[in-house]
LOSEVO-505116 format. One record per residue (C-alpha): residue number from 1; y, x, z. Coordinates in Angstrom, 1 decimal. Each point is the difference from the previous one (the first is absolute). Example, Ala and Ser with C-alpha at 12.3 -4.5 7.8 and 13.67 -1.06 7.14 Angstrom:
   nr   north    east      up
    1    -4.5    12.3     7.8
    2     3.4     1.4    -0.7
This chain:
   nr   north    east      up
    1    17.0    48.0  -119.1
    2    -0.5    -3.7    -0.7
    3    -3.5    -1.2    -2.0
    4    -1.0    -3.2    -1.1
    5    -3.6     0.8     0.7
    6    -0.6    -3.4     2.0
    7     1.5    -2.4    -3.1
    8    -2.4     2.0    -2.4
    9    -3.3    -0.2     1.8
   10     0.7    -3.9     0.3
   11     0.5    -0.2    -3.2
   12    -3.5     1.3    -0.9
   13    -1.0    -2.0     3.0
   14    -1.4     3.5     1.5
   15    -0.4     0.6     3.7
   16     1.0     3.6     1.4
   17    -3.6     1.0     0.0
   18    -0.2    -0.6    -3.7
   19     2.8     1.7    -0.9
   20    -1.3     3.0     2.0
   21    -3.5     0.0    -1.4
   22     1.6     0.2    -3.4
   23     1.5     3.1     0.4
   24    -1.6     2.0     2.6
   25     1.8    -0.3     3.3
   26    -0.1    -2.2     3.2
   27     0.8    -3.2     0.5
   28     2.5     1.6     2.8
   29     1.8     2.1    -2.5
   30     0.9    -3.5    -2.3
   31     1.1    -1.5     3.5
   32     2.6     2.7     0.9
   33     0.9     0.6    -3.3
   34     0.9    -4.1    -0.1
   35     1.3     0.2     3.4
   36     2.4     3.4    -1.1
   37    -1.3     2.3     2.5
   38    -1.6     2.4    -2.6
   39     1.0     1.7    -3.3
   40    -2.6     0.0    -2.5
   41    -0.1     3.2    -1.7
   42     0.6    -0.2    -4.3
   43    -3.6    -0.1    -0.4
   44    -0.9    -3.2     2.2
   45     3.4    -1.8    -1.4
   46    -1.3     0.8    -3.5
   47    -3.2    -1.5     1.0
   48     1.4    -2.7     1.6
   49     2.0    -1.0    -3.1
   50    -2.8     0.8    -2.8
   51    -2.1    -2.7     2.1
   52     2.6    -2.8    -0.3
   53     1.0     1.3    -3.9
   54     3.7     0.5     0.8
   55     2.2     3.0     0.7
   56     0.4     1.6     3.4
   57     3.6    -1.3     0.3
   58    -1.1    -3.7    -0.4
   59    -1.2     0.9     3.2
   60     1.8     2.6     1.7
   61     3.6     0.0     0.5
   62     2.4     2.7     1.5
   63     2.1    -1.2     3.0
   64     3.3     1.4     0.3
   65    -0.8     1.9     3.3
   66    -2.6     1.7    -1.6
């Protein structure tokens, strides 16, 4: 799965730590989600999207492998 979690937290100028404050994890869980070692669950990528106001796909795309 591809995300554009990286473009979105420049354009709110928002470091990793921010992002993770905001809705409850660690900054370590934004960095391998960026870095697409990790999965967030439905919950997190509703969170995740809810925080930058658009929908979870504007965000998360589905590769063809997965």
């Amino acid at each position: 799965m591809k995300n554009s979690l990286k473009v979105e937290r420049a354009k709110k100028d928002m470091t990793q730590q921010d992002l993770a404050d905001r809705i409850g994890v660690s900054r370590q869980t934004i960095n391998s989600i960026e870095a697409g070692k990790y999965v967030p669950s439905t919950v997190l990528a509703l969170k995740i999207a809810q925080n930058f106001e658009v929908s979870v796909e504007d965000i998360f795309t589905l590769e063809e492998n997965d």
